[in-house]
C-alpha positions in Angstrom: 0.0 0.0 0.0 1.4 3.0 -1.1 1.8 6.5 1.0 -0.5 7.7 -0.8 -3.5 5.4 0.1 -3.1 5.5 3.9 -4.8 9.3 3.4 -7.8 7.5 1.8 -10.5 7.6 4.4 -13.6 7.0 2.4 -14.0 5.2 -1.4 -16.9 4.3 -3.7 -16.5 1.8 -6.3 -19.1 1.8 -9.0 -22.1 2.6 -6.5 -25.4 2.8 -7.6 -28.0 4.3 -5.0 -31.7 4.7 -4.5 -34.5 2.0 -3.6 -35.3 -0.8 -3.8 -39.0 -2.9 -2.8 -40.2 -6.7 -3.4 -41.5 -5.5 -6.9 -39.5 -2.2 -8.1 -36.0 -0.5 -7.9 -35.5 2.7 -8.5 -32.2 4.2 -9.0 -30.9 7.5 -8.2 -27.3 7.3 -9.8 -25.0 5.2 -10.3 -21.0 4.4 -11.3 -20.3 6.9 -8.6 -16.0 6.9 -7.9 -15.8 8.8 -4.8 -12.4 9.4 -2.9 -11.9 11.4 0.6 -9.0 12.1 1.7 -7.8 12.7 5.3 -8.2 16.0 6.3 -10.1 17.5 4.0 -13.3 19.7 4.1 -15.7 18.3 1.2 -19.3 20.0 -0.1 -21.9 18.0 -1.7 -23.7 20.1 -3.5 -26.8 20.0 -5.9 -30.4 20.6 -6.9 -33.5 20.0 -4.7 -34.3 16.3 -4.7 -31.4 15.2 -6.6 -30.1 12.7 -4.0 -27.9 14.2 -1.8 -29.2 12.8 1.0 -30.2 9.7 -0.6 -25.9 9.6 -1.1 -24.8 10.4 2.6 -27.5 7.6 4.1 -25.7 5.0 1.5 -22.2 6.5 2.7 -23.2 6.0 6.1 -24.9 2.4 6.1 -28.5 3.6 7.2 -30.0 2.6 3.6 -28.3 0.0 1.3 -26.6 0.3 -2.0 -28.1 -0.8 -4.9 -25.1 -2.0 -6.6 -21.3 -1.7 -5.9 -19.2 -0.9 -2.8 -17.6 1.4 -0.1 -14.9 1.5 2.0 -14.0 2.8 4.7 -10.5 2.4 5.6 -10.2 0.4 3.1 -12.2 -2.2 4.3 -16.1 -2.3 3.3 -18.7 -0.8 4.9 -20.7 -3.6 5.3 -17.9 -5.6 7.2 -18.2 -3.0 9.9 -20.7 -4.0 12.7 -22.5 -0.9 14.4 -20.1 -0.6 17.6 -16.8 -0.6 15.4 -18.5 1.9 12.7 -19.3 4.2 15.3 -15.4 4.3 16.2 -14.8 5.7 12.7 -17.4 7.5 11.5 -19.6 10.2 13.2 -22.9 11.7 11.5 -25.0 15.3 12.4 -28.3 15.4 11.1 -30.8 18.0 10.8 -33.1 16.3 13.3 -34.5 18.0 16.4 -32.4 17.1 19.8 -34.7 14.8 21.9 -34.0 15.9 25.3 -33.3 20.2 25.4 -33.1 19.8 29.1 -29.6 18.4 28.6 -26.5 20.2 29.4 -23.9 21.0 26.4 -21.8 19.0 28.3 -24.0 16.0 28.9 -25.0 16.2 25.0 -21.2 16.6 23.8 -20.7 13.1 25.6 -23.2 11.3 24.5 -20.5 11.1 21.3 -18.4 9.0 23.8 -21.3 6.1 23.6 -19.0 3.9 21.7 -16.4 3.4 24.1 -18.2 3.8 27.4 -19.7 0.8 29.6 -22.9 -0.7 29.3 -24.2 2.2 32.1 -22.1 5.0 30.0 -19.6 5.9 32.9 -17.4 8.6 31.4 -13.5 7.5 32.2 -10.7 10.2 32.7 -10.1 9.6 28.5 -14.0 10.0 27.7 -13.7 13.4 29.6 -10.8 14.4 28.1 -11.9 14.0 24.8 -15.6 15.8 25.6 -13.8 19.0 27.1 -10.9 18.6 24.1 -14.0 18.7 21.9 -15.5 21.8 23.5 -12.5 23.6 23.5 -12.1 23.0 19.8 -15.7 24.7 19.3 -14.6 27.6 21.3 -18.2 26.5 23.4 -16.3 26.5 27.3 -18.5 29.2 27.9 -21.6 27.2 27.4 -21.0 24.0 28.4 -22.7 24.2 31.6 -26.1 25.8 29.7 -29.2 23.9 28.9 -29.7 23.3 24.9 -32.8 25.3 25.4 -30.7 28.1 25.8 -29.2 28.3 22.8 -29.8 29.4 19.4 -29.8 27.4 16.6 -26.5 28.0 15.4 -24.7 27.5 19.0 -26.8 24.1 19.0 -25.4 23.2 15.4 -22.0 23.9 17.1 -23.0 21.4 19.3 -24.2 18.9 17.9 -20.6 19.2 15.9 -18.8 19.1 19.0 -20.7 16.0 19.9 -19.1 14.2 16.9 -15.3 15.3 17.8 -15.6 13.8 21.1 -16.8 10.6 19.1 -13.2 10.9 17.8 -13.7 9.3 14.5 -11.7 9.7 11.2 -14.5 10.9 9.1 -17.7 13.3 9.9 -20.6 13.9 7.8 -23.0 16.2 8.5 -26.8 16.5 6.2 -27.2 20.6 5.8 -26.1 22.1 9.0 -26.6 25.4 7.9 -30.8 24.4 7.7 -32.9 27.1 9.6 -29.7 29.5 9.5 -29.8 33.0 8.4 -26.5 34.0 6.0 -24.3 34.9 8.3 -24.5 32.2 10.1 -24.6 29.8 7.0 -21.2 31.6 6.4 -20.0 31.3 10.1 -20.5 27.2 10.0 -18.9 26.7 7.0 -16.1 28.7 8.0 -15.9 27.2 11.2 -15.8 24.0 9.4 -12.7 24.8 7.7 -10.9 26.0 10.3 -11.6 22.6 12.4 -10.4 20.2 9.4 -7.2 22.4 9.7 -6.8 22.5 13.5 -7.4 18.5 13.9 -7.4 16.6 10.4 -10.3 15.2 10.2 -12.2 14.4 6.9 -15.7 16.1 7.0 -18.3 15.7 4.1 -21.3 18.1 4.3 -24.3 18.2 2.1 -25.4 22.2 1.7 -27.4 24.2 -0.6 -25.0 27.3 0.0 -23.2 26.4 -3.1 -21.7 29.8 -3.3 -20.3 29.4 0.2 -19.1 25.8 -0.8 -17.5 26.8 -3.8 -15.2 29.5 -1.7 -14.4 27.4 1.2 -14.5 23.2 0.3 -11.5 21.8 -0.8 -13.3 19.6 -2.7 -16.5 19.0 -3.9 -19.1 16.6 -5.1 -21.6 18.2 -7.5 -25.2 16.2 -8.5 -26.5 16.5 -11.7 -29.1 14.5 -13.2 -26.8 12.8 -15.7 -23.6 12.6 -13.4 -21.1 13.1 -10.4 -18.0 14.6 -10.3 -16.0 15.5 -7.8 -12.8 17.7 -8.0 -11.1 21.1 -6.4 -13.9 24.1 -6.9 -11.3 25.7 -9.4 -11.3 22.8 -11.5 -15.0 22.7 -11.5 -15.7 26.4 -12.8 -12.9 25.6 -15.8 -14.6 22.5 -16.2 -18.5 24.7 -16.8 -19.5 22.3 -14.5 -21.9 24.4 -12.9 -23.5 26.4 -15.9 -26.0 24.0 -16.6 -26.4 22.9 -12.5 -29.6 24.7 -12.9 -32.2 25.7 -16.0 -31.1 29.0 -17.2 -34.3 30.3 -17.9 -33.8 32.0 -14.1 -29.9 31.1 -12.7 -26.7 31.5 -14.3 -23.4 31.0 -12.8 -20.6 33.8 -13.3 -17.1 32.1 -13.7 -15.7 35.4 -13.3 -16.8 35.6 -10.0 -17.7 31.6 -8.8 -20.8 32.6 -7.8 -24.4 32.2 -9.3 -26.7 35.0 -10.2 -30.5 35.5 -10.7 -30.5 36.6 -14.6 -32.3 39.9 -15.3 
């Protein structure tokens, strides 16, 4: 195995995803090659309803591939049982917190569930990881707060944190910049950055903010109807990739600027 495989943290091989019943299947896309690299801060990026989401529940093992395979580590996904997945992979989703009468502390550690005892005693390594995790997210201040305290965007911070303390190689999170106004949508995903660069972990996001995407992913993976293709942002405006991501009737995309624009 050569250097440069050991920075391979997530792979597709000829996927195909979507759904399947006893009497139809219905595919989404398919042939998808997808390669994440360690430390890297990834966008996945596309039209309503083209899949996105449909894509990080395949990546993730909570719906099953139509066809073809992925690896994580470089050993397939579905080799991992649910105890040893949770050691390497970490997911945020847009869904409402359960309990808001929770500490930020006590929330951050539920990310520790992996490692903990059947009763989830936290150990002097479990703690150290939760307060290493709040210290990344600058959220000391809060972390003895209620989650009903916060706004959204100090919850998505959260909810982020929660996922360092799970102290996995990869993190995916499904729009966490939902319910946002644009500064904040700009804050996350410039927060984001900044933690791939301050710890090395891999995080893949799904977002609509394609603008925002475009200026601060290193990579990303852009959904069209007919194809996937994933590459550096500045390859992907030479490429025109994104001048026909939407009907032009409406929306055009400016290479000049990397940034789309209603058309008068």
């Amino acid at each position: 195995m050569n250097s440069n495989s050991h920075n391979i943290i997530l792979k597709t091989k000829a996927l195909s995803i979507g759904y399947r019943s006893k009497k139809t299947e219905i595919c989404i896309a398919s042939g998808i090659n997808l390669t994440l690299k360690k430390g890297e801060l990834i966008g996945l990026v596309g039209g309503n309803g083209i899949g996105k989401s449909t894509l990080l529940r395949t990546l993730t093992n909570v719906q099953p591939a139509l066809n073809g395979n992925v690896f994580l580590n470089d050993k397939p996904l579905q080799d991992y049982d649910n105890l040893a997945l949770a050691k390497v992979l970490s997911i945020v989703l847009t869904e409402p917190i359960t309990s808001k009468n929770m500490s930020i502390f006590e929330l951050i550690a539920l990310g520790r569930q992996p490692y903990t005892n059947w009763v989830g005693t936290l150990t002097e390594a479990d703690t150290n990881a939760v307060n290493s995790a709040i210290s990344h997210t600058n959220l000391d201040a809060l972390k003895h707060k209620k989650c009903y305290e916060l706004s959204d965007g100090q919850l998505q911070k959260v909810m982020i944190a929660r996922a360092l303390a799970q102290d996995t190689d990869l993190i995916i999170l499904d729009e966490p910049t939902t319910h946002l106004d644009m500064y904040h949508k700009a804050y996350i995903l410039k927060w984001l950055k900044k933690l791939v660069e301050h710890t090395g972990k891999t995080i893949l996001f799904s977002s609509h903010e394609i603008d925002l995407a475009i200026q601060l992913c290193d990579r990303l993976i852009v959904m069209k109807t007919d194809s996937i293709v994933c590459d550096e942002p500045c390859n992907l405006i030479t490429q025109g990739v994104f001048n026909n991501l939407f009907p032009d009737d409406l929306i055009v995309f400016d290479e000049t600027t990397g940034s789309f624009r209603v058309r008068k």
